[in-house]
Structure formats: C-alpha cells, structure tokens
VEXDRENRO-115996 format. One line per field, with one value per residue (C-alpha): residue number from 1; residue in three letters; x, y, z negated. Coordinates in steps of 0.2 Angstrom, whole numbers. Each point is the difference from the previous one (the first is absolute). Layout:
REM VEXDRENRO-115996
nr <- c(NUM,...)
rest <- c(ALA,...)
x <- c(X,...)
y <- c(Y,...)
z <- c(Z,...)
//
This chain:
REM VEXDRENRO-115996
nr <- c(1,2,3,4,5,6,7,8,9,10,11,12,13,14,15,16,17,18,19,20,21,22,23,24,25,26,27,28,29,30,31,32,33,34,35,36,37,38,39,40,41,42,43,44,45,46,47,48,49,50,51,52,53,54,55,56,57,58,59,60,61,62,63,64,65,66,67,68,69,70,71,72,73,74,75,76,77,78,79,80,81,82,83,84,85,86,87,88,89,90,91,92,93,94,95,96,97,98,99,100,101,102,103,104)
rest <- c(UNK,UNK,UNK,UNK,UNK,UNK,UNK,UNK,UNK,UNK,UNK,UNK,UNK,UNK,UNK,UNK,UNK,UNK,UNK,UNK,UNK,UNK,UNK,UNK,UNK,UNK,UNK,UNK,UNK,UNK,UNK,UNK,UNK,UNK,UNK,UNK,UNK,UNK,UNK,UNK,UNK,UNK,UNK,UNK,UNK,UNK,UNK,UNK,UNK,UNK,UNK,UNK,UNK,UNK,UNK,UNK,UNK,UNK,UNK,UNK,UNK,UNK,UNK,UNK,UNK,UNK,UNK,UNK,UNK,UNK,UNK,UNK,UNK,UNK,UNK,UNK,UNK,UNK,UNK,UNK,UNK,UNK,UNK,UNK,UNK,UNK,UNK,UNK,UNK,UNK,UNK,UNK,UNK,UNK,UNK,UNK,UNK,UNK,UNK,UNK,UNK,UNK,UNK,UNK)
x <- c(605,-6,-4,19,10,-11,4,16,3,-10,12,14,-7,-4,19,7,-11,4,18,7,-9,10,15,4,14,12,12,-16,-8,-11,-17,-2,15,-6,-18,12,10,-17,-7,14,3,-19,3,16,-11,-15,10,8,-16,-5,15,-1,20,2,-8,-7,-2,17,9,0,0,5,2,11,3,-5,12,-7,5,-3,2,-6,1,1,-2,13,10,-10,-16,14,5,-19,-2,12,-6,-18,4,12,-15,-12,1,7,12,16,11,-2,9,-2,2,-10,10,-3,-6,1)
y <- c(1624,-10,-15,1,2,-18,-12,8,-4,-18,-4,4,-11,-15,3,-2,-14,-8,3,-10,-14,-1,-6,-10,6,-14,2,12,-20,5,-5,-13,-8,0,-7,-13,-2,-2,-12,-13,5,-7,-16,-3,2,-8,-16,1,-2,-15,-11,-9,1,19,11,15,11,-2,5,15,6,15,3,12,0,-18,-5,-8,2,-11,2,-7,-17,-18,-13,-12,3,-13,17,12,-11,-2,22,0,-13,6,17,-4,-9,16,4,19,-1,4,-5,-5,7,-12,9,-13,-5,-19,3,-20)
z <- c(-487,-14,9,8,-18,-7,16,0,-21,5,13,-12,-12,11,10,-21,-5,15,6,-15,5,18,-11,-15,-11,-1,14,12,2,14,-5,13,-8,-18,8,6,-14,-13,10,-1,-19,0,10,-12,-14,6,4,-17,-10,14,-6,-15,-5,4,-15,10,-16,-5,17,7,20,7,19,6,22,1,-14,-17,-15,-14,-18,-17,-9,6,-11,10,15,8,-1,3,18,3,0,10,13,-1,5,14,7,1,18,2,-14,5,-15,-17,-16,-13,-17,-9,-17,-9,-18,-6)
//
C-alpha cells in the first residue's frame, strides 16, 4: 500500500513538473514553436554581433511565430535599415517588426 501511495504522489509530481513544459504561456506557444522561435532569435543575434555597423548589445530580438521583433537604439538610420536587412536574411523568419529608434 505504501509503495502504491509514493509512485502514485511521484507520478503527480513529475505530471506538474512536466505538464507546464508542454506549453509556453504567451499565446499556448507549443514548445516546438518557441524551440523554433529561439533558434532564429539566436541567428538574428548571432549575425548582429558578426556585422561591423550593427551594435548587437544595443538591439534587441524577440521572436514570436516566425516574426521578429526589433527594438533599442540605432545610432543612424543607416544601422536601423541594416537590423532590419540582417534579420530578414535569417532563413525561417517570416516577417520583421522593426522598432529600432535612431538616437543621433
């Protein structure tokens, strides 16, 4: 009886542990989706902090369905344009938000 009431409380543990990890809370992302949607916001950033004109610490990217969004502070629009290009070039990305604003 003992060993039946402690697998049962483990399963019960492991099924709460685990169940929130089936979904991600903005708008029940599936979690392959938000896999997805991670590894472009990496690519984003990864080809950011490759280019010379874009400054990779002052932009930020968030991914949301295959759509990126970009915010922060671009020292020209000439950066601003260059985000924005950048991004669109990442294979899998499936539109690009540009919220960068020009601070000089």
């Amino acid at each position: 009886m003992k060993t039946s009431l402690a697998t049962t409380l483990l399963a019960a543990a492991l099924a709460v542990a685990v169940l929130p990890a089936c979904t991600v809370a903005r708008d029940q992302q599936t979690v392959g989706s938000y896999i997805d949607d991670t590894t472009l916001t990496t690519r984003v950033k990864a080809r950011f902090a490759e280019d010379p004109q874009v400054s990779a610490m002052a932009i930020s990217v968030e991914t949301m369905k295959g759509v990126v969004q970009l915010s922060g502070f671009a020292k020209s629009a000439e950066e601003r344009a260059a985000a924005e290009r950048i991004a669109k070039g990442v294979p899998g990305v499936a539109a690009v938000r540009n919220d960068i604003m020009v601070s000089g």
